[in-house]
N, C-alpha and C positions, 0 to 999 in steps of 0.2 A: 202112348207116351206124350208128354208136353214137351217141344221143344223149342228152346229158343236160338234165333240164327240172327249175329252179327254181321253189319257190313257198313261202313264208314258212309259212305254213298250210294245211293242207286242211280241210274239215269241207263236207257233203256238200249245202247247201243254199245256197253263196252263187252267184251268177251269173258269178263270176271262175272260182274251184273248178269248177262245171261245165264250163265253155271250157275249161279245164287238161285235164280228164278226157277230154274228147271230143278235144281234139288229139292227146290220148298215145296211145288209140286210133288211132284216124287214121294216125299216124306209124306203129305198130305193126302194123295192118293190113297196110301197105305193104312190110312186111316189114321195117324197122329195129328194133335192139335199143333199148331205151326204157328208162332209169335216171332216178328220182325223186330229189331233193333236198328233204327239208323238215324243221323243227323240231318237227312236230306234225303228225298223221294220225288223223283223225277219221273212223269208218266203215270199210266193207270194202275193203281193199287190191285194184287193181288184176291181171288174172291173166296172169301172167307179166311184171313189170312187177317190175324191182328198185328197191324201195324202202329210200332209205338214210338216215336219221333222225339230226341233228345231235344231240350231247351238250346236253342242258338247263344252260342256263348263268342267273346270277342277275343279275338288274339291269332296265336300261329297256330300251325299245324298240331304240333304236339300240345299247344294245349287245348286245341277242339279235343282231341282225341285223349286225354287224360278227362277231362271233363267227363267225354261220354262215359267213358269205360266208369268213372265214379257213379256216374245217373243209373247205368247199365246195372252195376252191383246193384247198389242200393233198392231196386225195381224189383230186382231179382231175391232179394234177402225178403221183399216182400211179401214178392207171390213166386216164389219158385218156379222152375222148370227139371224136370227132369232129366235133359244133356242142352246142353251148350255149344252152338257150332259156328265157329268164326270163321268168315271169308277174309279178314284185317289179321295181322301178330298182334295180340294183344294175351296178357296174362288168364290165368282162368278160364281157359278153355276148354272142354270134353274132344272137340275134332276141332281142327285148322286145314281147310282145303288150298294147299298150298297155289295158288293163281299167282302169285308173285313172287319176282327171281327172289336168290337166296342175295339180303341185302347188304351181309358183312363182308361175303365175296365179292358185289360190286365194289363196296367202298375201299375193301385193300385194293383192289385190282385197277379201279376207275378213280379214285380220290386221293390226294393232295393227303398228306400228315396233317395240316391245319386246319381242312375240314373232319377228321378223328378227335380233334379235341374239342369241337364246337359241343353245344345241348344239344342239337338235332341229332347227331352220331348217336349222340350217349343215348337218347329215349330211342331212335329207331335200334339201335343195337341191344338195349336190354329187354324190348318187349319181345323180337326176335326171339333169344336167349331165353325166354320165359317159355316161348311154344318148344323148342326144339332141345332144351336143358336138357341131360340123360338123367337126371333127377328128378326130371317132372312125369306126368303120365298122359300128356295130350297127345292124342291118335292123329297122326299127321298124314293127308289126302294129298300125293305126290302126282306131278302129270307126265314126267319124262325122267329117263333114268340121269342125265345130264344135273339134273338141278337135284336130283335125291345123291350124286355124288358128292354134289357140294355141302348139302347141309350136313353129310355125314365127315367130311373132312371139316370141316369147323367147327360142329356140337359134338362129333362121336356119338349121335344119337342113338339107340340103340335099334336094330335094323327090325324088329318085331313092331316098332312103334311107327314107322314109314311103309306106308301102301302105295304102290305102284298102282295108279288108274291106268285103263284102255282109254282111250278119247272121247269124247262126246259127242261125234258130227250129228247135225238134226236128220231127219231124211229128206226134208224138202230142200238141204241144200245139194242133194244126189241129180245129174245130170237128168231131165225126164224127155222124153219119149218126142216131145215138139221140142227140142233145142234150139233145131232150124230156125223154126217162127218166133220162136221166142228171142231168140236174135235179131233178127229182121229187125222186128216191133219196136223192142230195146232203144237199136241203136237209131232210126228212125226217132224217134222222143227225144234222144239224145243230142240227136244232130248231126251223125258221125256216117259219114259217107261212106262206102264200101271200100273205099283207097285209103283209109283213115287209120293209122297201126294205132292202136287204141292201149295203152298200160292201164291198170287199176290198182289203187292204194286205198285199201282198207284199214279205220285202225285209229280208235279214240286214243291221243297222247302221241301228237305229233311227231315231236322230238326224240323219245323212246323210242317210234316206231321207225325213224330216220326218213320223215318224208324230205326235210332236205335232201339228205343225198339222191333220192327220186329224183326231186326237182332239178338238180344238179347235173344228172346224167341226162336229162330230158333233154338240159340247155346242149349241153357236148354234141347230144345227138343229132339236134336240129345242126347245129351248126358246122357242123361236119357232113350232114346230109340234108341241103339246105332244101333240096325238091323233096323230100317225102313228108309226107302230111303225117303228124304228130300231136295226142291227147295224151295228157296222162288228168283221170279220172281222182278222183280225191272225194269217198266216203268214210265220215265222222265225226264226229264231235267234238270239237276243240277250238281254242282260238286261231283265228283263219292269217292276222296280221302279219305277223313275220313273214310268214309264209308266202304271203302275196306278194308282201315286198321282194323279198326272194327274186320271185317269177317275175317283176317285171326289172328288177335290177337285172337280171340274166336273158329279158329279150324273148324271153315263153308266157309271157301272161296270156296269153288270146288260146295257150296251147294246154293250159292249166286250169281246169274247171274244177271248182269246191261244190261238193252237191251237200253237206254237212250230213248232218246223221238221218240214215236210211232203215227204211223198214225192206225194199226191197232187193238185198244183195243177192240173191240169187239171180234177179235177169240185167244185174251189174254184171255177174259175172259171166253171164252167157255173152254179153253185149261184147267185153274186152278179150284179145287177143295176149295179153299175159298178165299175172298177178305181181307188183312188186314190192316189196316186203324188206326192205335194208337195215332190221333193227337194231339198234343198239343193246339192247336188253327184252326177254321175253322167257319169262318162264316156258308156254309151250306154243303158242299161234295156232289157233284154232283156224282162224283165216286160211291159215297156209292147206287144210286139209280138209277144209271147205272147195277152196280152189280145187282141191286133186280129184275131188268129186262129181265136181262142174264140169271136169276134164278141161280145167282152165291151168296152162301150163305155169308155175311160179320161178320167180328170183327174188331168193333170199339169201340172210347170212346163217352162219352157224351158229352164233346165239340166241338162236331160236329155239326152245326144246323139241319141238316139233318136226324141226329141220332133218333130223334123220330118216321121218317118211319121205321127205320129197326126197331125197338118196336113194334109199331103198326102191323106192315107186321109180327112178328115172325118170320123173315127170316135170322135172326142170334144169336147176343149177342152186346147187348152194354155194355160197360165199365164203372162203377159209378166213379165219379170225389169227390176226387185227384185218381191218375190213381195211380194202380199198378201193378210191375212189372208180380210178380206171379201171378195177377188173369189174367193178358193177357196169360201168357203161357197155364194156368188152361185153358180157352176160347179154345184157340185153337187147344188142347187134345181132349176138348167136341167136337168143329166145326169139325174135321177130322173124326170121328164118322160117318160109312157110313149111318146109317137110320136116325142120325139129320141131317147130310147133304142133303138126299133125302124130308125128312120131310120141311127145311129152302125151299128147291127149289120151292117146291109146293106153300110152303106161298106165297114167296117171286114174283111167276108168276099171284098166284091169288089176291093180291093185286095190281099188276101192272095193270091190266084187270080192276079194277075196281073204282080206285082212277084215278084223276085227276092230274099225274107226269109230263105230255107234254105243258102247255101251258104258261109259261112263257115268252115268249119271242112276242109271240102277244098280251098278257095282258099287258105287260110295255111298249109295244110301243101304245096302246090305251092311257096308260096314259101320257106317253112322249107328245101326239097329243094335249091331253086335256089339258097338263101346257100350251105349247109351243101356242095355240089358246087363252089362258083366257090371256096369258102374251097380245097378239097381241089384243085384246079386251081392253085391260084396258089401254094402250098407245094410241089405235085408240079415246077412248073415250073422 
């Protein structure tokens, strides 16, 4: 089959972009031809993978992305594809791999009445509305049952059209056999002394992913335990400003290291002594189950989809929503704690051992196969 896959941007360290990468694979393995759609391509291209790059157009958000989706058709009316598979909400879809929270539940839940009246509302909420319509027929790739509650409470989508995925963890990010050394090494590079309680924040989309509050509790920490030696680690891609300022308005800059976007998080995660994760919004955090692998103990909130393995696994502390400040710093007092840290690790490995974390990405392309064939059936008919 010819298929074409949507996605707004690429750049090679967010947790959406990798699911992209790894499906088109995936699909391509299988032997289909694989056509890229994006406005932006960050890092090395794909091999044998046509990649077709919208014209740069000027303006906001919505109308990049009205633009594309116009180019996209129009490309598309040319040289057909086969099925259609969007990582972005946008109209005209065959599959929508839902990577992103359900956006009309944010904005009742999180937004002001006067941002519902803005243009922004209106276009994110009708393209929204266009994947998940129970009128439409786009096969929708769910990651947590959390956010498939939600779209079904606000579309009424119909539950035959929403596919529950297992997760996707890589295997290189599974704890191996030299951890010890790999730790050593790590943290050595790093800088980080053996007396050194080491946090790591993972996680392009600062703000979303609540590195403030990290930041935040770093400060409380220190200053409340002014003898213990304090990092909190910061891989990602994003803008670093605010955020710096942050840290030295609150007296942690020296304690705050930006590594920006990494290729190596797995001996990130050997390096640190816990994962922290305070998100505002996350459809599922792959990060978090990445960590449980590593046998790297996590603190998170419950707006995480993902957040009810770390529950299940014992292998941290999840946060209750609405989030607050003090019980994250509280969390991270208990996390630091050498025998719940050894205690989280063990969970955290023998759950990994024994659930089902790895196979995302060959389950959706099973069903990627089976839209993309019933569509080619029901046209042949």
């Amino acid at each position: 089959m010819g298929l074409a896959f949507l996605i707004y941007k690429y750049f090679p360290y967010g947790g959406l972009q990798r699911d992209f990468v790894r499906f088109v694979l995936e699909l391509q393995r299988r032997g289909h031809d694989c056509r890229v759609y994006c406005t932006a391509w960050q890092g090395e291209t794909l091999p044998a993978v046509e990649l077709r790059i919208a014209p740069a157009v000027a303006g906001s958000n919505v109308r990049r992305n009205e633009h594309f989706l116009q180019w996209v058709q129009a490309d598309l009316a040319a040289e057909p594809a086969d099925g259609v598979i969007g990582f972005n909400k946008m109209p005209g879809l065959d599959v929508y791999y839902a990577g992103d929270p359900c956006f009309i539940d944010t904005a009742l839940r999180a937004r002001g009445p006067l941002y519902r009246l803005g243009w922004r509302f209106r276009h994110f909420a009708a393209w929204e509305k266009a994947v998940f319509d129970p009128a439409g027929s786009t096969q929708i790739l769910l990651l947590s049952p959390g956010e498939r509650s939600k779209f079904e409470r606000h579309y009424h989508t119909p539950p035959g059209r929403l596919h529950l995925l297992p997760p996707g963890v890589t295997p290189d990010r599974r704890r191996p056999p030299d951890a010890v050394a790999r730790r050593a090494a790590a943290r050595h590079e790093l800088g980080l002394a053996h007396d050194v309680h080491t946090l790591l924040f993972v996680g392009s989309g600062f703000i979303t992913k609540g590195l403030d509050r990290a930041i935040r509790a770093l400060a409380t920490l220190q200053a409340d335990h002014p003898g213990r030696k304090l990092r909190l680690l910061v891989a990602g891609q994003d803008r670093v400003g605010r955020f710096a300022l942050q840290a030295r308005r609150d007296q942690v800059q020296h304690q705050v290291i930006f590594l920006g976007g990494r290729d190596d998080i797995p001996d990130l995660m050997l390096a640190a002594d816990v994962l922290v994760h305070p998100a505002r919004s996350e459809a599922a955090g792959i990060v978090l189950l990445e960590a449980l692998v590593a046998g790297l103990p996590v603190v998170t909130t419950a707006a995480c989809g993902y957040a009810h393995h770390i529950a299940a696994a014992d292998g941290g502390l999840v946060l209750p929503e609405p989030f607050s400040q003090d019980a994250l710093t509280s969390a991270l007092i208990r996390a630091l704690d050498t025998g719940f840290l050894q205690q989280c690790r063990a969970n955290g490995l023998a759950y990994a051992a024994r659930e089902d974390l790895y196979s995302l990405h060959s389950a959706g392309a099973d069903l990627v196969e089976q839209t993309i064939r019933l569509k080619q059936d029901l046209v042949h008919a």
